[in-house]
N, C-alpha and C positions, 0 to 999 in steps of 0.2 A: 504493500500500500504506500500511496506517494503523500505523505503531510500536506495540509493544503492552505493553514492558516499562519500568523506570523508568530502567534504561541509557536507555535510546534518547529515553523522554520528557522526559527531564528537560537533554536537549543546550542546553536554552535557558539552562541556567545559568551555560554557561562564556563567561567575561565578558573570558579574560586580553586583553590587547592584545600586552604584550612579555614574551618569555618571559621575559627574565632578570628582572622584577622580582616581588618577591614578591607574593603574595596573606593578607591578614588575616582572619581570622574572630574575631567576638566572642558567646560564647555567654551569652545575658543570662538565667540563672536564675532559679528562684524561692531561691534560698540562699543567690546572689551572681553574679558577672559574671568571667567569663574570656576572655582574649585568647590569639590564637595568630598565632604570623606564620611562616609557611610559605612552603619559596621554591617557585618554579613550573618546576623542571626538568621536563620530561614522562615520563623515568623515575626521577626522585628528590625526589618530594615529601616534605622533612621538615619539621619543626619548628625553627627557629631561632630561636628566642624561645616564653614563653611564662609567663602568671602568670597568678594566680585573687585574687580580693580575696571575701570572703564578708561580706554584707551584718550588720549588729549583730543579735544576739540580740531580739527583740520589735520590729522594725520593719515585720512584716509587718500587725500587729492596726490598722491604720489605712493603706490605700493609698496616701493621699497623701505618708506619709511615707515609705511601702515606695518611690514612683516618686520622690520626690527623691534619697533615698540613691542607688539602683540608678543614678540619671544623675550621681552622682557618683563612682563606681566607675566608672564606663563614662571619666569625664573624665580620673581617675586614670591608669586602662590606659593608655589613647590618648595621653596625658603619657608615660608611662615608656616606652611601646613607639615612640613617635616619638624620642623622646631615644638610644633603642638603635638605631633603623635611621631615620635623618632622612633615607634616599632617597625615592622613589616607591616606591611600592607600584600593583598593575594595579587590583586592584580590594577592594573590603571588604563582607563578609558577613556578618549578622546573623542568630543560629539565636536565633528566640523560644521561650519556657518557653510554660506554659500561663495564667498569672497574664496574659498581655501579649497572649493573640490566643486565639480559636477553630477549631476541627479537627475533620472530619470525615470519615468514609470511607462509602463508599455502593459498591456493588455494582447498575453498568446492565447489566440484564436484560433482553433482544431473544430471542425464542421464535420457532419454527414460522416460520424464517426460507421456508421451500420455495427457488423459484425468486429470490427477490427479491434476495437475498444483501446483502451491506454494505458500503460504500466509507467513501470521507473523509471525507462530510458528513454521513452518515447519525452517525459517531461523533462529529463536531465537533457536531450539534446536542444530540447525546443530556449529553454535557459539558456544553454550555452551559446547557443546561434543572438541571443539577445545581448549578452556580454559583449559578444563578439561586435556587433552593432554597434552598439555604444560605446566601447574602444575604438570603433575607426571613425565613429562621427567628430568626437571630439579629440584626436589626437591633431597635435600640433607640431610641427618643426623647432624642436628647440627643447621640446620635453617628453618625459616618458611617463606616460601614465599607468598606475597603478591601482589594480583593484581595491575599494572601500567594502562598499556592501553589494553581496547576489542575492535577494533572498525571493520568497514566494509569500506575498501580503496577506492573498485570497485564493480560491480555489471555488469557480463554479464550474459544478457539474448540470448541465441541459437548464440553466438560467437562476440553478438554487445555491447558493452557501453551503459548501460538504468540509468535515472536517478533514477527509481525508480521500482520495478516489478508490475505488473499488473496482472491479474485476465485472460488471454489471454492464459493458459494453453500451455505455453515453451515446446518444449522437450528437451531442456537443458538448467541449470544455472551456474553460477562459481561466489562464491564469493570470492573473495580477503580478508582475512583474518589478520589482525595484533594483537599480543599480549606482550605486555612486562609484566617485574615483577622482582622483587628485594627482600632481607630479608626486613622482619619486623623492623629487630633492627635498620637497616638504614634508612627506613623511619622515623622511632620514633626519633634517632637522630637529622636530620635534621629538622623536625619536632620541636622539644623542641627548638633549637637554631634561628629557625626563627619567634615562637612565642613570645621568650622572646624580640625579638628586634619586631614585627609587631602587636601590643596591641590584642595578645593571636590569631592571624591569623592561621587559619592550612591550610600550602601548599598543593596544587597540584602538582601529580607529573604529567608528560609525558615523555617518551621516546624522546632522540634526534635525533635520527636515526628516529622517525618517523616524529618530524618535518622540518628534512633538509628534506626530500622525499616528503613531503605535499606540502613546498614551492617549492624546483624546480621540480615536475610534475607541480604545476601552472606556472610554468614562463617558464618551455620547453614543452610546451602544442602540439607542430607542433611535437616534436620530441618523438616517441612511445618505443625507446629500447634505454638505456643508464646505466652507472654505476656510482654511487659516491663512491668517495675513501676520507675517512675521515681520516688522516692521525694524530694519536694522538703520545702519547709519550711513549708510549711501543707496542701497536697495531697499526692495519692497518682495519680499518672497509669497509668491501665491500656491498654497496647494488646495487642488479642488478636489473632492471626495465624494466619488457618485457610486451610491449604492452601494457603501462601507467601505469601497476602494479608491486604492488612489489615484485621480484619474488621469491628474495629467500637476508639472510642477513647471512655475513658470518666476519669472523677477523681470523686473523694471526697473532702471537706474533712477530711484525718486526714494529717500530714505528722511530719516529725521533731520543730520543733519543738515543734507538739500534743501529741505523745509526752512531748516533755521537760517540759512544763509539768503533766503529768497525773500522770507520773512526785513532781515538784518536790510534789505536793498530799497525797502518801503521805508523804514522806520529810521535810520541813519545811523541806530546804533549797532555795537559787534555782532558778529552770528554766535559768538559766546554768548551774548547778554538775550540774543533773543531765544537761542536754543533754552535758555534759563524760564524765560517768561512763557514755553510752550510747555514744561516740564508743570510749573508753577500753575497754570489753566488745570494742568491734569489732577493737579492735587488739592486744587478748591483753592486757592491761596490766593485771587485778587477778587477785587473787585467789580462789583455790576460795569462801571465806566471801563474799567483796564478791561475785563471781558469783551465789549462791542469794538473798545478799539484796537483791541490784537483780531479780531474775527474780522473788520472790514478789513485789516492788514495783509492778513493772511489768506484773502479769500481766491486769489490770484493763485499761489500753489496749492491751496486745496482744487481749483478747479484742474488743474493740472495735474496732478497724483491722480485724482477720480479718472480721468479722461484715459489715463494709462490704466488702471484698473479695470475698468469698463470696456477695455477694448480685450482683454483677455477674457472677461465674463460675457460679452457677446458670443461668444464661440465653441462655447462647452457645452458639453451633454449633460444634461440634468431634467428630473423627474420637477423638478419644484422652482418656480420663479420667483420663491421665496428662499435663500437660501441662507441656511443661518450662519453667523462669522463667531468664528473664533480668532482672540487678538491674541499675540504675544510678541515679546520685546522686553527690552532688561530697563527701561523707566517709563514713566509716567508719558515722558513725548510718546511713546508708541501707540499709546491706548488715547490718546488723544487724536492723531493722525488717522490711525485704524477704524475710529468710530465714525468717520467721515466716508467709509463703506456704504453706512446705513443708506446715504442719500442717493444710494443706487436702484433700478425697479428691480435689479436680479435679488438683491437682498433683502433678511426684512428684519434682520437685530442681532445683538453679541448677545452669542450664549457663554460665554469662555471668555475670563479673560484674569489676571493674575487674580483679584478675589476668589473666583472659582477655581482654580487650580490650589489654592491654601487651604478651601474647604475640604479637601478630597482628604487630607489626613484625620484616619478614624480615629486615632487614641487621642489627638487631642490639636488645635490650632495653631498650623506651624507660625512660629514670629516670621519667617520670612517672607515677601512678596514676590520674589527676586524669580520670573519664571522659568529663565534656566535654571535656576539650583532648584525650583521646587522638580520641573519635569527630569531633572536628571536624576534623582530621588528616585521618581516615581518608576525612570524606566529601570535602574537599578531594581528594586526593587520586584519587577516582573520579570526580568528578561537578563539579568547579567547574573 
C-alpha cells in the first residue's frame, strides 16, 4: 500500500534518537530569523526557549547583504540558545522562507485506470518524473540545486480522500505533489555554521511554506478551500488550498517593507518611521486622526498589493468565491497589510491569524505571538 497523506509521508522526518533531548528548529525568514528549542517528550512537546532577532530595516535591497546579516542572526541565536541549554540536543531543523529556496505543488493525474490499477512504483515513478520537472524548471547557470522536500500532501482515489491506495483497481488517482529546493552553496553555509555551534549536527532543511500548510490544513480541517498570505519583507507568499490540497504556491515582489517605503514617499518621513507607524495601526496604538491619515497615505500601495493579489486569485480553481484567509508574518505590519485581502470579491474574512494560532495550545496560553515560533512548535510537535 502507497501512504497517501502528509501524516504518513512525511514519517521520514522524524530524526529524534533520545527522547529526553530536545529538538531545535530555526525559522530563517525573509524579516528575520527565529529559534525555538522544544523538548521531545512524545506527549508534551513544548517550547522551552525561544527568541526572534528581525533583520535591519533596508537590508533586503541588495542580497548579499540580506545573506550576510541573516547568517549573523542565525550565529547570534545559536550563541544564546547554546548558552541557555549547553546539553545535546537530537536533532536541528531548518524551515526556509521563500527569499532562500523554490516550491512547488503539482497535482499527478493517472485517468481511465480500468483493470491496470496502481501500486508503489507506479507512484514512486510518477514523483520522480515530478522532481525531475522541477529541477530543470528552475535550475540556473551558476548554481546547483538541491533537493529540500518530495513528499505526497494528499492522495485521491476516483475524486475521494484515501489514506492510503489499495489494490481495488481506481479509474482515477490524483496525487498532491510538493517539492522545494535551494543552491547547494546555501545549504553548505548554513550547514557549516550550525554545526560549528551543535557538536558537528547536520540540519535538516524543510520548506516553510510547507509547514505553515501542514499545520493549518490540520487545524482548519472543517474548512476545504482557503488561502495563506505570508506577508514577508519584500514579498507576499500566496498558497491556495482547494479541497484540502495545495493547489498551486505563488509571490509577488510587494512585502511590508515595500509598503513602508511607498508609505515613507507620501509622508516625507523614513521608511523606518513609517514601517513603525504600520506596525503601530496593527497594535491599536494611534489615534482616530493618525488612523484616516496613514489610510489616505497608504491607500496608493494598498491598491497596488490588492491589484497583484487579485491577479493570482482570478485564476485558481476553487469550489467557493468566498475564500477564507489565513495571515501570517512575524509582526503586527503583516496582519495589517494581509487584512487588506478582505476587500477582495474572491474572499470573505481571516480565519487565522497569530491570535488563533496561540489558541491552538491545549494545556495552556502560549505568551508568545510570534507565528513562526508558534507554527514551528506546532509542526515539531506533529511531524519531527
Amino acid at each position: 500500500m502507497v501512504s497517501g497523506i502528509i501524516i504518513s509521508n512525511m514519517a521520514w522526518l522524524n530524526t529524534k534518537t533520545e527522547a529526553e533531548q530536545p529538538l531545535v528548529v530555526f525559522d530563517i525568514g525573509g524579516g528575520g530569523v527565529s529559534a525555538v528549542l522544544i523538548s521531545s517528550g512524545q506527549n508534551d512537546k513544548r517550547i522551552l526557549w525561544s527568541a526572534y532577532l528581525p533583520l535591519a530595516f533596508g537590508v533586503h535591497e541588495d542580497f548579499n547583504t540580506f545573506a550576510r546579516e541573516t547568517f549573523s542572526l542565525l550565529d547570534e541565536l545559536g550563541n544564546r540558545l547554546t548558552a541557555t541549554h549547553p546539553g545535546k540536543v537530537s536533532s536541528v531543523h531548518c524551515l526556509l522562507s521563500s527569499p532562500w529556496h523554490v516550491a512547488e505543488a503539482r497535482c499527478l493525474r493517472v485517468e481511465n485506470l480500468g483493470r491496470l490499477g496502481i501500486g508503489e512504483n507506479t507512484v514512486s515513478n510518477l514523483t520522480a518524473q515530478a522532481v525531475i520537472k522541477h529541477l530543470s524548471k528552475h535550475q540556473s547557470e551558476g548554481f546547483e540545486l538541491v533537493l529540500i522536500d518530495d513528499v505526497i500532501l494528499l492522495t485521491k482515489v476516483d475524486g475521494k480522500i484515501v489514506d492510503n491506495i489499495s489494490q481495488e483497481k481506481p479509474n482515477s488517482i490524483a496525487i498532491h505533489h510538493f517539492t522545494s529546493s535551494t543552491d547547494r552553496e546555501i545549504t553548505k553555509r548554513f550547514s557549516n555554521k550550525i554545526k560549528s555551534q551543535f557538536q558537528g549536527l547536520e540540519p535538516i532543511f524543510h520548506s516553510n511554506i510547507l509547514s505553515t500548510y501542514a499545520i493549518t490544513r490540520e487545524v482548519l480541517a472543517k474548512i476545504p478551500d482557503f488561502i495563506i498570505l505570508d506577508v514577508a519583507g519584500e514579498l507576499t507568499d500566496v498558497t491556495i488550498v482547494h479541497e484540502h490540497a495545495m493547489a498551486g504556491v505563488y509571490s509577488f515582489p510587494i512585502g511590508k517593507y515595500t509598503i513602508a517605503r511607498m508609505l515613507s514617499e507620501k509622508t516625507g518621513q523614513s521608511a523606518l518611521a513609517s514601517y513603525s507607524q504600520i506596525k503601530m495601526l496593527g497594535e491599536g496604538l494611534l489615534s482616530e486622526g493618525e488612523i484616516n491619515n496613514i489610510e489616505d497615505k497608504i491607500k496608493d500601495a494598498r491598491a497596488e498589493w490588492l491589484y497583484s493579489l487579485n491577479e493570482i486569485l482570478e485564476n485558481i480553481e476553487s469550489n467557493s468565491d468566498n475564500l477564507p484567509i489565513v495571515i501570517v508574518g512575524d509582526d503586527t505590519a503583516s496582519f495589517v497589510i494581509g487584512k487588506w485581502s478582505e476587500k477582495i470579491d474572491k474572499t470573505v474574512s481571516t480565519v487565522a491569524n497569530h491570535e488563533f494560532f496561540a489558541d491552538l495550545y491545549k494545556n495552556r496560553r502560549t505568551e508568545t505571538k510570534h507565528i513562526p515560533t508558534l507554527i514551528a512548535n506546532l509542526f515539531a510537535q506533529k511531524y519531527l
